[in-house]
C-alpha positions, -999 to +999 in steps of 0.1 A: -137-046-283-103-060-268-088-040-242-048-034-249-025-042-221+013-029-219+033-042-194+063-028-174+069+010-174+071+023-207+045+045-214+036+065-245+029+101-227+040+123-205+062+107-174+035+111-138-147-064+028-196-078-002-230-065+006-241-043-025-231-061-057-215-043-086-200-054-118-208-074-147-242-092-139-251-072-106-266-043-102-244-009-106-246+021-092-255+057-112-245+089-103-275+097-110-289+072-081-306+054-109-294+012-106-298-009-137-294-051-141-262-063-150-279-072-185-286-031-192-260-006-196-251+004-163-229+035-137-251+066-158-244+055-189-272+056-218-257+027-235-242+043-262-209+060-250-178+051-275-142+061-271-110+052-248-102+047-210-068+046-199-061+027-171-028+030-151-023+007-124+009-012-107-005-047-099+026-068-116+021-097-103+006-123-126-024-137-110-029-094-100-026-084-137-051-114-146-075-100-124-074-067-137-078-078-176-101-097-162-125-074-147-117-049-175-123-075-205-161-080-185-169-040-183-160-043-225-184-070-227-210-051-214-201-017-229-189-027-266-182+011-276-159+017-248-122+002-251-098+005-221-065+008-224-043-006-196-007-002-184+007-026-160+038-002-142+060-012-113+059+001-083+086+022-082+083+038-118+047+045-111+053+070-084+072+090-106+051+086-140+020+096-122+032+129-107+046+143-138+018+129-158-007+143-133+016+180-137+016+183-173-030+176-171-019+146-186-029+116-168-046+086-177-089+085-168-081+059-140-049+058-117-044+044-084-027+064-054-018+056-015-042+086-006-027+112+016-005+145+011-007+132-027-037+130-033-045+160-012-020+181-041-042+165-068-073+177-054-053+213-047-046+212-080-084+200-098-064+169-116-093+143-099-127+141-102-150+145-069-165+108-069-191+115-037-218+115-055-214+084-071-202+065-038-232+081-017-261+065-043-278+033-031-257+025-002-230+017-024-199+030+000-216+006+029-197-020+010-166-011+020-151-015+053-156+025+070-119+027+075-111+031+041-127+059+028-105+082+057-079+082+034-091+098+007-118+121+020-112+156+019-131+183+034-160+157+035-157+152-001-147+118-016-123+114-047-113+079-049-128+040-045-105+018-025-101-009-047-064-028-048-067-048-007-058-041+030-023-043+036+003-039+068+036-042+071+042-073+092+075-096+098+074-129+080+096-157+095+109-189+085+094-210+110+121-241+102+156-216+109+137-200+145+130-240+155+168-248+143+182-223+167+154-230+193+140-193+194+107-174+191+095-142+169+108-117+188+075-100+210+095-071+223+128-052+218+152-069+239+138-102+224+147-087+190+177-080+202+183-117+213+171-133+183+193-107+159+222-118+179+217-158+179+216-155+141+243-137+135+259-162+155+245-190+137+259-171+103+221-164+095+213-131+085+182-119+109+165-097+083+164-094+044+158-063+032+165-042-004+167-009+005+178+006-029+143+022-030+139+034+005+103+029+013+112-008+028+135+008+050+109+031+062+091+008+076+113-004+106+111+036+110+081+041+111+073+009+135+098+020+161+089+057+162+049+048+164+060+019+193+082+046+213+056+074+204+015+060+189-002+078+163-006+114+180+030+122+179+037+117+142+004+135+135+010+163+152+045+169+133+027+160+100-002+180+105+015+209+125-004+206+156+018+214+182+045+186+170+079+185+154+097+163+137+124+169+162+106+153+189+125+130+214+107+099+198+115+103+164+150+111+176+152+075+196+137+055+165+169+070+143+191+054+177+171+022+178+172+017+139+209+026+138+212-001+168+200-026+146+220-019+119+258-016+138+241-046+156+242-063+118+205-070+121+204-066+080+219-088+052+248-073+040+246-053+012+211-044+018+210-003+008+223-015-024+198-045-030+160-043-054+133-055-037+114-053-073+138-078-087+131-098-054+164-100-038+153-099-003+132-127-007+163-147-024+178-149+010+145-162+024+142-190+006+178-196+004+176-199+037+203-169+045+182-148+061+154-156+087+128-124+087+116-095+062+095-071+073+072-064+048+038-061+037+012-089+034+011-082-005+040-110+004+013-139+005+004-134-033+044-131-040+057-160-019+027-180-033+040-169-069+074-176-064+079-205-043+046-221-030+061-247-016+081-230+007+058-207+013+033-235+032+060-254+046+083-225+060+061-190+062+051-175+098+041-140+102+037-114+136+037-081+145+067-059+149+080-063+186+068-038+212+092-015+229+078-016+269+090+017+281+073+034+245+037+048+245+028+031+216+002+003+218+015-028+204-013-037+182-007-006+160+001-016+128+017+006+095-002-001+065-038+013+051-071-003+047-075-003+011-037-003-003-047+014-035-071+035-041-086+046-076-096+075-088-110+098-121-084+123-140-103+153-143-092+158-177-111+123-185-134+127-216-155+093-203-158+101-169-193+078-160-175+052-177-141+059-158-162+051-125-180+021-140-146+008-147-137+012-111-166-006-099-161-041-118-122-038-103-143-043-067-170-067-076-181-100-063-163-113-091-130-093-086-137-100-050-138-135-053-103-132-072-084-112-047-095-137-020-082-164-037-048-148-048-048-140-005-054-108-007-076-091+025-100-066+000-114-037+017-148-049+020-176-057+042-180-101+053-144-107+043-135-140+051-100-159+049-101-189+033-063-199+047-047-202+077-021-170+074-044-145+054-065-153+086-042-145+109-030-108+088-068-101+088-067-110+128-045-088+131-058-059+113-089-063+130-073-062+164-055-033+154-058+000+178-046+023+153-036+020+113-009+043+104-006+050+068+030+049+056+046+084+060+056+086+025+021+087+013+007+104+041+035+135+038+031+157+008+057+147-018+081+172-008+084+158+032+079+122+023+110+125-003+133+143+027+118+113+052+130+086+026+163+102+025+166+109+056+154+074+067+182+055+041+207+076+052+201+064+089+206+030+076+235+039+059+246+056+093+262+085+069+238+108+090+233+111+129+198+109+147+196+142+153+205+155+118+178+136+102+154+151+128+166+185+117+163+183+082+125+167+083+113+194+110+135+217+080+117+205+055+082+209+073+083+245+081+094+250+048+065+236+031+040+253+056+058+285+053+058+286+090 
């Protein structure tokens, strides 16, 4: 059977590193424990299961979509009564389709999410299926790099695969405009400073960034209050151990990010601007701005877009250190494992569901997402260019990985943090007053 891919965001219902082979050819993993040969019907099935899988995921890239029909046009191959139904959704629309089609029992058998607060309301609410039993047979979650299960482990329970690639936000530089006006990437704050001022000078914006959907704002956040602060200060606010969200560090990152914005570190216009419709990067390859921070899902998107550039012009580091924070400056914002799968409970085919899962991760897929320079979350991963080498160096060096607060907070928080966090850019809303209405916003949701 064909499988039936829709791209974009329309959808028909309700709005919501390789050591064990899997996948078409190699041997799959039961439930049951039971392994079969990539020539038998595989993942607990008898061979004879018929019916639908939807499949919701938001890889829109091309060479990410291909990998997906892909993967999914091999599992039909081997399972001819099975057809699976994908829906290509960007990024943006998907956060929003998911969580009402997850409230109204309606989503599809296999989504992706960040992990986190949302997932942790799925499981509250019995919309995903507990996958541990499947993961634990025949050493199959020793194929993944450790790291990556953390994020969607609950109460020792597991109830997704990571599937969709490492990622952290890092800054990507034009190499040409820093030689041009003789500077480095800035290693510290005051060198940030002094590289945002010579390109203003130079009538070069210093960053490009599309704010209109506030999660690529977040991220300078995010970075400055973990530099000032590490890990243990946001976790305690997030987790209410002895923390607030009106701690002096989260305070100093709204003053340090409203520094760089009166300081006209940002392309003008850039609240206003889509990152989907890609016009950051526009000014990057225009040659009107000189940085972006943004994740390394970049690689695959610079490659798509302008290749050329991409090789001849690209650099990438970490976000500066600040040297009177706390924060180590290896710590990078991102998650091992950007996406991570799961099973809708209400999933008629739910053996299947997790047999689809499984040839999205296989050598096969794994081979693909290596050579569309993607770092996937699995044991021996290799880099097989010079700057997917140095992302994975630098995840590897990493002392701590903090997953991006809007996917770490329950819904509720992360939407007042994005708000909060766009209004800081907008400077429509002091330091302090953002602090308020987060730590507001938590001990409403705790009902503390």
């Amino acid at each position: 059977m064909r499988h039936h891919t829709r791209r974009g965001a329309a959808v028909a219902m309700a709005m919501a590193l390789a050591a064990t082979a899997c996948g078409g050819g190699d041997e799959q993993v039961a439930p049951d424990g039971a392994t079969t040969d990539g020539d038998e019907q595989a993942a607990g099935t008898d061979g004879d299961a018929e019916g639908t899988i939807s499949l919701w995921h938001i890889q829109t890239e091309v060479a990410d979509q291909a990998l997906i029909d892909d993967a999914v046009a091999r599992y039909e191959a081997d399972n001819p009564g099975v057809d699976v139904d994908v829906t290509a959704i960007e990024n943006d629309s998907y956060k929003t389709q998911i969580r009402v089609a997850v409230g109204a029992n309606e989503a599809p058998c296999i989504f992706p999410s960040w992990g986190g607060g949302t997932l942790a309301e799925y499981v509250d609410a019995g919309q995903v299926v507990d996958l541990t039993d499947y993961v634990e047979q025949d050493g199959y979650r020793d194929r993944f790099v450790d790291a990556a299960w953390s994020v969607v482990e609950i109460d020792d329970r597991v109830y997704g695969v990571p599937v969709e690639n490492s990622a952290a936000a890092l800054v990507w530089y034009n190499r040409s405009l820093f030689e041009e006006q003789g500077l480095e990437p800035p290693q510290d704050w005051d060198e940030l400073l002094e590289v945002v001022d010579a390109f203003n000078e130079a009538g070069i914006a210093p960053f490009a960034l599309a704010n209109q959907a506030p999660w690529t704002g977040s991220m300078y956040y995010m970075y400055i209050a973990d530099r000032l602060g590490g890990p243990d200060t946001f976790a305690a606010a997030a987790n209410r151990t002895g923390g607030s969200f009106e701690d002096p560090v989260f305070i100093e990152a709204g003053e340090r990010l409203q520094e760089l914005v009166e300081r006209d570190a940002f392309a003008s216009g850039f609240n206003g601007m889509d990152w989907d419709a890609g016009e950051s990067r526009q000014l990057i390859y225009a040659g009107n701005a000189a940085m972006e921070l943004m994740g390394n899902w970049n690689i695959n998107i610079f490659r798509g877009e302008n290749e050329q550039f991409f090789e001849e012009n690209i650099g990438v580091t970490t976000f500066p250190a600040i040297e009177e924070g706390d924060g180590d400056p290896t710590n990078v914002v991102g998650t091992i494992g950007d996406n991570f799968y799961h099973v809708s409970s209400n999933c008629e085919l739910q053996d299947e569901a997790f047999e689809v899962i499984q040839y999205l991760i296989d050598d096969e897929s794994v081979e693909a997402r290596v050579d569309n320079g993607r770092i996937p979350p699995v044991e021996g991963f290799e880099a097989e260019d010079e700057v997917t080498a140095e992302v994975f160096s630098i995840l590897e060096q990493a002392d701590s990985v903090q997953l991006w607060y809007d996917q770490f907070l329950p819904p509720e928080l992360a939407d007042v943090h994005l708000s909060t966090t766009q209004a800081l850019f907008a400077l429509s809303i002091t330091p302090e007053e953002a602090a308020a209405q987060m730590e507001a916003a938590a001990v409403q949701y705790f009902g503390e």
